[in-house]
C-alpha positions, 0 to 999 in steps of 0.5 A, spaced: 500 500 500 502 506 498 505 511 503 504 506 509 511 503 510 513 510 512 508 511 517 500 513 516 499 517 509 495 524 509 488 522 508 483 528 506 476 528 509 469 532 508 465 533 514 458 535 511 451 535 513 445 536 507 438 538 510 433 532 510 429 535 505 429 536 499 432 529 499 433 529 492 440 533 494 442 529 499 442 523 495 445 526 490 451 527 494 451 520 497 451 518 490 458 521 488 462 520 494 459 513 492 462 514 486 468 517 488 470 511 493 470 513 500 470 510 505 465 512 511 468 514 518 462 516 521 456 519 519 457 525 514 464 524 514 467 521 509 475 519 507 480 519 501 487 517 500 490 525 499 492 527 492 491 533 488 486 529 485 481 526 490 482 532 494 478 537 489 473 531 488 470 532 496 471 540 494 466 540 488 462 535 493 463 541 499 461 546 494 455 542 492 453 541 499 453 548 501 451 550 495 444 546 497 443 550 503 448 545 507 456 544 511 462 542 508 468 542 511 475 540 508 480 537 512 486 534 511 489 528 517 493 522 518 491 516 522 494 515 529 497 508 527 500 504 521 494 499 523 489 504 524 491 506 516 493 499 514 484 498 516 482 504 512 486 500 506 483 493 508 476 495 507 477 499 501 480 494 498 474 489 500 469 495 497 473 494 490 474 486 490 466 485 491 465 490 485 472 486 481 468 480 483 461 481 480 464 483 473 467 476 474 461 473 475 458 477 469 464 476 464 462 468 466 455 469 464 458 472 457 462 466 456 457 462 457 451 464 454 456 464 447 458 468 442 451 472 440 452 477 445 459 477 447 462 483 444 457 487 448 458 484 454 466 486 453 464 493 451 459 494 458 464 490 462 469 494 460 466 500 461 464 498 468 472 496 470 474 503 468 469 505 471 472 501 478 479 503 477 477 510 477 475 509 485 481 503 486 485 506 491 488 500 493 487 495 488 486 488 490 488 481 487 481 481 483 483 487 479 487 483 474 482 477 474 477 482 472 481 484 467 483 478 464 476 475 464 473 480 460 479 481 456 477 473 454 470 475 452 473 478 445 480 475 445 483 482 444 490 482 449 489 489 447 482 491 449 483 491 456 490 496 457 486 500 462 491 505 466 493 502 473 491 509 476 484 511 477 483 516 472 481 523 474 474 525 473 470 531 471 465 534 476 458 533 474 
């Protein structure tokens, strides 16, 4: 993992609070922070691995939230302890594997259900990696299995050389 051999790594987190009502805000909110893969520290507060990237993520979340009549706050903080880090990694990384895995399943489905819907499937399923890797901050062994077994359903070794860096995303 990266940053964790030489002590806890810079998080950033987002403490927000949303107004109940209207409720479309609010789950439009929690839709993109799912999206962007944080992990949940407590209720309205949420945590990224620190970079130019995920920071700017939560502040256009910050924005959205204030802008939508809540509170955001930005902070940047490192966990006490390499275990305390190390559990934050663990179950990101959990999160990830579960999605790799329901790919997995889909892409065996594909396989078995023939070639007449095949290439589509590839096509979907490789959108859905991309889609993963962008909130893969921790990539899990499933990462590569995914990949091969899409890669499979078109036999193209080309088809599925994603970047290993999540890519950045535009606000919306």
């Amino acid at each position: 993992m990266p940053g964790i051999s030489d002590g806890p790594g810079e998080w950033v987190l987002l403490s927000y609070r949303v107004p109940r009502e209207p409720s479309t805000p609010r789950i439009a909110v929690w839709r993109k922070l799912k999206r962007f893969g944080v992990v949940q520290l407590s209720d309205g507060l949420v945590a990224l691995p620190a970079d130019a990237r995920t920071r700017e993520q939560l502040e256009w979340i910050a924005e959205e939230v204030t802008e939508a009549g809540g509170s955001a706050t930005l902070w940047l903080a490192r966990p006490a302890s390499l275990s305390q880090e190390r559990d934050l990694a663990t179950g990101m990384a959990a999160a990830r594997a579960a999605e790799y895995q329901a790919v997995l399943a889909q892409a065996a489905e594909a396989t078995a259900a023939g070639p007449a819907g095949t290439e589509s499937a590839a096509r979907r399923l490789r959108a859905e990696l991309h889609r993963i890797q962008r909130r893969d901050y921790f990539p899990p062994p499933e990462r590569e299995q995914a990949r091969a077994a899409v890669q499979t359903l078109t036999n193209d070794p080309a088809a599925e050389q994603q970047p290993a860096e999540p890519v950045e995303e535009e606000p919306t």
